[in-house]
N, C-alpha and C positions, 0 to 999 in steps of 0.2 A: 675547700677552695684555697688556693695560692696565689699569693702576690709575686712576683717576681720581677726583674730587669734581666734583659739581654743587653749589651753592647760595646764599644771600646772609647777610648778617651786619650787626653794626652800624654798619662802615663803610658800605656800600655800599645800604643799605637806611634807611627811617625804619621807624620803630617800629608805623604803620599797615598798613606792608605788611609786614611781620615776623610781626606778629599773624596775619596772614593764611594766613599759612604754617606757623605751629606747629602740630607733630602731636604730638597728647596721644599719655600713654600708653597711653590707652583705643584709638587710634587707630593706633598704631602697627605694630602685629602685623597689622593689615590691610593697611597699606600695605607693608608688608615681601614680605606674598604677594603682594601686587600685582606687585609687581617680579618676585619669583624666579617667576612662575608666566609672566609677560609675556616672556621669557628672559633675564634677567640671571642671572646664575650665580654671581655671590656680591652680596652689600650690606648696607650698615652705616646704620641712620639715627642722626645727634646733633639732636638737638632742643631747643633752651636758649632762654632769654630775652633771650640774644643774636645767636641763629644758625640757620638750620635748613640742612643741609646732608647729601646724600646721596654717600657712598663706596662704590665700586663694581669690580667687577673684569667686564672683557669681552673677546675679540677681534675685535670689531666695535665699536669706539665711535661711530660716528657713529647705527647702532640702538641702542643703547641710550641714548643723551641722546635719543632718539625716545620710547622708552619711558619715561624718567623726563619729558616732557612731555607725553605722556598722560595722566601717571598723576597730576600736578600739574592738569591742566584740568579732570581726574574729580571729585578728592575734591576739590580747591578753590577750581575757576570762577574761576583766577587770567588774566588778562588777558595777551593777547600780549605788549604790550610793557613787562611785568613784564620778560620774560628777557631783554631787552636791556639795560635799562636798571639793575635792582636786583641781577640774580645776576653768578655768575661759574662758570666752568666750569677746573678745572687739570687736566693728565694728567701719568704715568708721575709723574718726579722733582717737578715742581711742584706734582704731587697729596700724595706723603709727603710733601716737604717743609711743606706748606703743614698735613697733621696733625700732623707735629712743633711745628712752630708755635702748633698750637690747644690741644693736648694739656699746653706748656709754661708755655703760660697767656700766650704772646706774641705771640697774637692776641685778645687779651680788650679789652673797655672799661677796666678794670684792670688795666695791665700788672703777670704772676706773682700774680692772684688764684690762690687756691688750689683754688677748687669744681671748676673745670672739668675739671679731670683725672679725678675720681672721675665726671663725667658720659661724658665719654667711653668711661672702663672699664663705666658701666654701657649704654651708646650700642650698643656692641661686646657685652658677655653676652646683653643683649638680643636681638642677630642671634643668637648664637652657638645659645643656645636655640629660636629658629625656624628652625634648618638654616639659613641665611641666609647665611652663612660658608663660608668654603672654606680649601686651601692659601693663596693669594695674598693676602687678608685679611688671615687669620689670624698668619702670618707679619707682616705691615704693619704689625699691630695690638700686637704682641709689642715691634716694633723699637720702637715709637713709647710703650711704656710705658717700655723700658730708658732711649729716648733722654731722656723727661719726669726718670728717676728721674737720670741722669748730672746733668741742667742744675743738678734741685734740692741734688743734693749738692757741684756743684764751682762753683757761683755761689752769690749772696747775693740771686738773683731772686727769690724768696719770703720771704726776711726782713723780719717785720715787716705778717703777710699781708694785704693791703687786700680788700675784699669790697667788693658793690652792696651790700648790708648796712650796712656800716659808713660808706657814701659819704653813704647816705639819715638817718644819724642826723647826720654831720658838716651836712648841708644842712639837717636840722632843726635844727642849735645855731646855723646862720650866719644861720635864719630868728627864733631865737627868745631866742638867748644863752644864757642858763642854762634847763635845760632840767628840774630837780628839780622845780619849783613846776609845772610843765606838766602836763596832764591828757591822757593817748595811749591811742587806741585801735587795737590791732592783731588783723586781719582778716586769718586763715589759719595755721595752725599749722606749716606746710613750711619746708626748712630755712633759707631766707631769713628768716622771720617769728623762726624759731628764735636767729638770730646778731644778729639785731636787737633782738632781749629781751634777751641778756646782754648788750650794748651799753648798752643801756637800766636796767639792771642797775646796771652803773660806775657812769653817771653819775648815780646816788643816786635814781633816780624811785621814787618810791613809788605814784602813782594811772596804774597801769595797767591796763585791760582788755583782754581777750583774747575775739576771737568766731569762733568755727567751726560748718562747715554739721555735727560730731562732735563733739558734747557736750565727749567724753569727753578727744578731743586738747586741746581746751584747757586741761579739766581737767588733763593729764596734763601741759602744758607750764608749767602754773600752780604745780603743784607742784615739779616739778625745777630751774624759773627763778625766775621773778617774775610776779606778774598777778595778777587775779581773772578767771573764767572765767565766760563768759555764754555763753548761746544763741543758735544766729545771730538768730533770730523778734526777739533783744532790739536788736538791733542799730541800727535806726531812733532808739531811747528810747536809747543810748548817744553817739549822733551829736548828740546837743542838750548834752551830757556834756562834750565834750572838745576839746582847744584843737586836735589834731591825728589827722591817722590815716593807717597806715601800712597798707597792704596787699599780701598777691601769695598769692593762690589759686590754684585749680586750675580754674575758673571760663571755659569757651569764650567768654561772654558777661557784659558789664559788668553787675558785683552792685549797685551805686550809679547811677543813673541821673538826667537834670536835675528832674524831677519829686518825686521823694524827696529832694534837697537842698533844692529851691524853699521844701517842707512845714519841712524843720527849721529853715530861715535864719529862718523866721515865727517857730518855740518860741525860737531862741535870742536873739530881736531884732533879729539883721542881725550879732551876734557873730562877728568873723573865724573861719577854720575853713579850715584848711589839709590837704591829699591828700597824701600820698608816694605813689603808685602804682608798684610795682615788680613787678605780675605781667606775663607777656604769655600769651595776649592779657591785655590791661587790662583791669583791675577798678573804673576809673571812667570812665565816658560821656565824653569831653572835651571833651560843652558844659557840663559843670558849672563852665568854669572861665569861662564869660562870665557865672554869677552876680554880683552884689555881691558882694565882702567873703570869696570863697572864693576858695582858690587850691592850683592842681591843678600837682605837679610828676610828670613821670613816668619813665623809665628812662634816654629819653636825654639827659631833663634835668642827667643826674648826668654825662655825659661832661664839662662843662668844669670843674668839679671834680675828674675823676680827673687832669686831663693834668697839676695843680700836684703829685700826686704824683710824674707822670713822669720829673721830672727826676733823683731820688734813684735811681731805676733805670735811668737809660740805661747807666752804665758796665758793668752786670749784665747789662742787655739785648747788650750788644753780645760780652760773654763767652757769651752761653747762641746769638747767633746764628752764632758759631765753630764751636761744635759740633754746631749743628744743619746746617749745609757741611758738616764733615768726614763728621758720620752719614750725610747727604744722598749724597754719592761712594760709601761703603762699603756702600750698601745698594743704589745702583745698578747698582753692579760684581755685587755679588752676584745680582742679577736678573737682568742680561744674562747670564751664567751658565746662569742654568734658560731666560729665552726662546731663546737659540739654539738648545737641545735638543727638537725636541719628541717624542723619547722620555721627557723629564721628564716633559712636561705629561699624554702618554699615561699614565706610571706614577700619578701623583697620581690621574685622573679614572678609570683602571681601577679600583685597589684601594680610591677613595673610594665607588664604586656600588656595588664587594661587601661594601663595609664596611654601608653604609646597607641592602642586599636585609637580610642579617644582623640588622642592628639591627630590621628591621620581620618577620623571623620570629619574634626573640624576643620583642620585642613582644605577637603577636598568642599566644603560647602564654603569657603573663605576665597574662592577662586581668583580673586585680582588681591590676595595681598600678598606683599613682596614677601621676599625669603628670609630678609632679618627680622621681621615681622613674626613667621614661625619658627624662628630658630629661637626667639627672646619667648615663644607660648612653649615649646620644649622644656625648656630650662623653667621656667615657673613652673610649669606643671610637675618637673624633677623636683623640685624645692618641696610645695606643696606636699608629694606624695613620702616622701621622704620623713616629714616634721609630722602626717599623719599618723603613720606605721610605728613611730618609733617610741610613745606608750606602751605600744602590743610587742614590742621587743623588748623592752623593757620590763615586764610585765612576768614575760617567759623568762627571762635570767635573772628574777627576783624572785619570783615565785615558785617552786618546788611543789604544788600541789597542782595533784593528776587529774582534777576535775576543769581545775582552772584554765590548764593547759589543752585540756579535751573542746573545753566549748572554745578556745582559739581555736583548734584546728578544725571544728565546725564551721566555725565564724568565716575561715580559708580555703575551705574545701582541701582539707591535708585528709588524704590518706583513705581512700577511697569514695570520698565525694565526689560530685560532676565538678572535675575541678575548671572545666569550658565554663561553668555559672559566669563566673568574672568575668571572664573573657568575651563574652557574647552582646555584654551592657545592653541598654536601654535602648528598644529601635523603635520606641512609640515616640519617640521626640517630634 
């Protein structure tokens, strides 16, 4: 069995081809069956404004990077020589190691930002809730939060948290110096827009605007932070307003286009009029930045600014990547472990198929409960089965006698038993 990742990120991609590869979360759940239905048997998508990357467990890998390039040409008519050139592909140890990494935030634009961990956690619940998950995942996924949470308690790599957030108001003070007397409009209410308002906050602004395609998020971000809250409709008549604008929406398709800037440079005379654009995909066309007098920065505009933070973190970095070796070793030993057995892999894929027939007869006798309802009886019953089994895997990789390991694989139906016994459960209920 293999762990692996497919995919590309900030290093290895520009930001138009990134775009390209962001799977909303409208989109994600489809893409997820895509996979487990195409035969992958466990998978994890993270999806960021820096990265899109698919984790996977198979014993076949060279089908299943098959499969995750179909499933890439389907939903997004991405180009051959995209995968040569922009992705990258790790297996077994370079695969966890390389989510320790992402997970610790030392693989970010900002090295030990803080968001991306909580993306990940949500990357992983995401599968978790579409069956998507398995043993080998799941386990993966466990190690790789202990490992996030060891870096941030036994280093200083997140002291001091830096965000894209925080980089985009530093690069608006380096564009504008004092930035109180400034007039900002920010566009999208998500938690980017969010850490950008109390930023904005500090530094004493008082003429902020706030525009979303939800009245009511603005409104509600207006009130808890800073702003006045407008309608997205008003948003044109705010762009003749203001010296600057920050955005990152939810938006597949640029909300600002060169034709609607053309219209406002005419209201505001030719008045400079500066972009932050921090969504991906991008929320501003990037020919608006061959107008006069407007000037369009966007995501990976903010890298040569992060790297001057760099330096305060490398001694932190170099402690968080000690530990991420030592995790690295201890998680492989532990793997090699269960691959040698494959009376393991048997007990996992037995009792996880009677566990799931189970789950879908209660199910079907549950008839009016909602879906978070059985998605929370899934995941208990994961839990559960999991914490049962893992005696009798223990048991096997502790124990070396042939008798001991004979009455498991009885006890499993390994090895030419009715191994249907399990699977068939109890219908005198």
């Amino acid at each position: 069995m293999h762990i692996a990742v497919f995919g590309l990120n900030h290093n290895t991609a520009p930001i138009e081809i990134r775009e390209k590869l962001f799977i909303s979360d409208e989109n994600l759940y489809d893409v997820l069956n895509s996979i487990k239905t195409a035969g992958i048997s466990e998978a994890v998508i993270l999806s960021t404004c820096n990265r899109t990357e698919i984790y996977y467990c198979s014993d076949n890998h060279d089908k299943s990077l098959d499969i995750i390039f179909d499933m890439l040409f389907t939903y997004f008519g991405i180009k051959q020589d995209w995968i040569s050139n922009y992705t990258y592909c790790f297996q077994d140890e370079d695969a966890y190691k390389h989510l320790f990494l992402v997970a610790s935030g030392l693989d970010s634009m900002v090295i030990g930002e803080p968001q991306i961990l909580g993306q990940v956690k949500d990357a992983y619940r995401t599968a978790t809730l579409q069956n998507a998950t398995g043993f080998f995942l799941d386990k993966t996924f466990h190690k790789t939060f202990n490992v996030a949470k060891k870096i941030r308690t036994e280093t200083r790599i997140g002291y001091n948290p830096i965000s894209i957030s925080s980089m985009a108001i530093e690069l608006s003070k380096n564009i504008f110096g004092e930035l109180h007397k400034k007039k900002i409009l920010v566009i999208g209410t998500g938690e980017m827009c969010e850490i950008a308002l109390k930023y904005f906050k500090k530094e004493g602004l008082n003429e902020i605007f706030i525009a979303n395609r939800t009245f009511q998020h603005a409104q509600k971000l207006s009130e808890e932070i800073i702003g006045t809250p407008f309608p997205f409709e008003k948003m044109p008549e705010l762009l003749t307003r203001v010296d600057m604008v920050l955005s990152s929406t939810g938006s597949e398709k640029p909300i600002i286009d060169k034709t609607l800037v053309h219209s406002i440079m005419k209201k505001r005379k030719n008045k400079p009029l500066f972009f932050i654009d921090i969504a991906v995909p991008r929320d501003v066309d990037p020919e608006v930045n061959n107008i006069e007098n407007v000037y369009l920065y966007d995501i990976d505009d903010l890298k040569e600014l992060s790297q001057k933070h760099l330096s305060d973190r490398v001694k932190e970095s170099e402690k968080a990547m000690a530990i991420i070796e030592e995790e690295k070793v201890n998680f492989t030993a532990w793997l090699k472990k269960l691959d040698v057995k494959p009376l393991i892999t048997h007990i996992i894929g037995t009792v996880d198929k009677t566990r799931e027939n189970e789950v879908r007869k209660i199910a079907h006798k549950l008839k009016n409960t909602d879906e978070e309802t059985l998605k929370l009886i899934d995941i208990l019953t994961r839990n559960i089965v999991n914490k049962l089994i893992h005696p009798h895997i223990s048991m096997i990789k502790q124990n070396e006698d042939p008798v001991v390991v004979d009455i498991i694989k009885k006890i499993f139906s390994f090895e030419g038993e009715d191994e249907n016994r399990m699977d068939s459960g109890d219908e005198r209920e």
